[in-house]
N, C-alpha and C positions, 0 to 999 in steps of 0.2 A: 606879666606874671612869670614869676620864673619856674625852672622844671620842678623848684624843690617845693616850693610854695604848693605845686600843682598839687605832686604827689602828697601831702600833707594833708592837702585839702581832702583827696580823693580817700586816705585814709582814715578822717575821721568819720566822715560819710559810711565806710562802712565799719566802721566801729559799733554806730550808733546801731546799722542794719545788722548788725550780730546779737546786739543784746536785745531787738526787738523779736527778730528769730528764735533765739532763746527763752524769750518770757514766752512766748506765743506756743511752746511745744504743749502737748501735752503732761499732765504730772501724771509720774509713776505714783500707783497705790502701796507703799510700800510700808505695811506696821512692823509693830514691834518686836514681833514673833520673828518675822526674816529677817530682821535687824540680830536679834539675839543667835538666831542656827545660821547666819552667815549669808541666807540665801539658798541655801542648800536644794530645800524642797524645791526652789523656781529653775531648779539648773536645767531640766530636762523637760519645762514646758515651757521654753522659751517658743515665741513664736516671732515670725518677721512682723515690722512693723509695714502695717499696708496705708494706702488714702496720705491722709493728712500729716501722718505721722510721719510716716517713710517723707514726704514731701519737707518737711519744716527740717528732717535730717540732713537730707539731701542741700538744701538753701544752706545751712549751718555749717557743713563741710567746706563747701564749696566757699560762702566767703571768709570762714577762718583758714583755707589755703591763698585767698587774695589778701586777707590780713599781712598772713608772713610774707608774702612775696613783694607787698608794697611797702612793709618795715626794712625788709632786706636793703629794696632802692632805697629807700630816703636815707639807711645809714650810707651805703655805696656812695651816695650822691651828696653828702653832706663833710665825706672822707677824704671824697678828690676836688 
C-alpha cells in the first residue's frame, strides 16, 4: 500500500469521525427572538462550556486540525 493510498485512507476515517462528533454535540436553544435582536441579550451570559460539551469541542477541534493537516499531505504527496 502506498503512502498516498495510506493517507487517504486515514483521512476518510476521520472525516467520518468529525461528522459523527458533530452530530453528537449538543443543540444550541436558539429561537426566534435572538435570531431577530442578533443575539444581543446572550452576549454577556455567555458561559463556558463544561462536561460533555466542552469534551465533544475539544474532539472536533482537535480532528478538524488532523483533517487539514492530512489534506495538506495527500495534496504534498500527490504533487511530487
Amino acid at each position: 500500500m502506498s503512502l498516498y493510498n495510506l493517507i487517504l485512507t486515514i483521512l476518510m476515517i476521520v472525516s467520518v469521525l468529525i461528522i459523527i462528533a458533530v452530530m453528537m454535540q449538543p443543540a444550541k436553544n436558539d429561537n426566534a427572538a435572538s435570531a431577530l435582536s442578533g443575539g444581543a441579550a446572550d452576549l454577556f451570559s455567555k458561559q463556558k462550556p463544561r462536561g460533555f460539551e466542552a469534551f465533544m469541542q475539544k474532539v472536533t477541534a482537535v480532528l478538524g486540525v488532523i483533517f487539514f493537516i492530512l489534506s495538506l499531505a495527500l495534496v504534498y504527496i500527490s504533487s511530487h
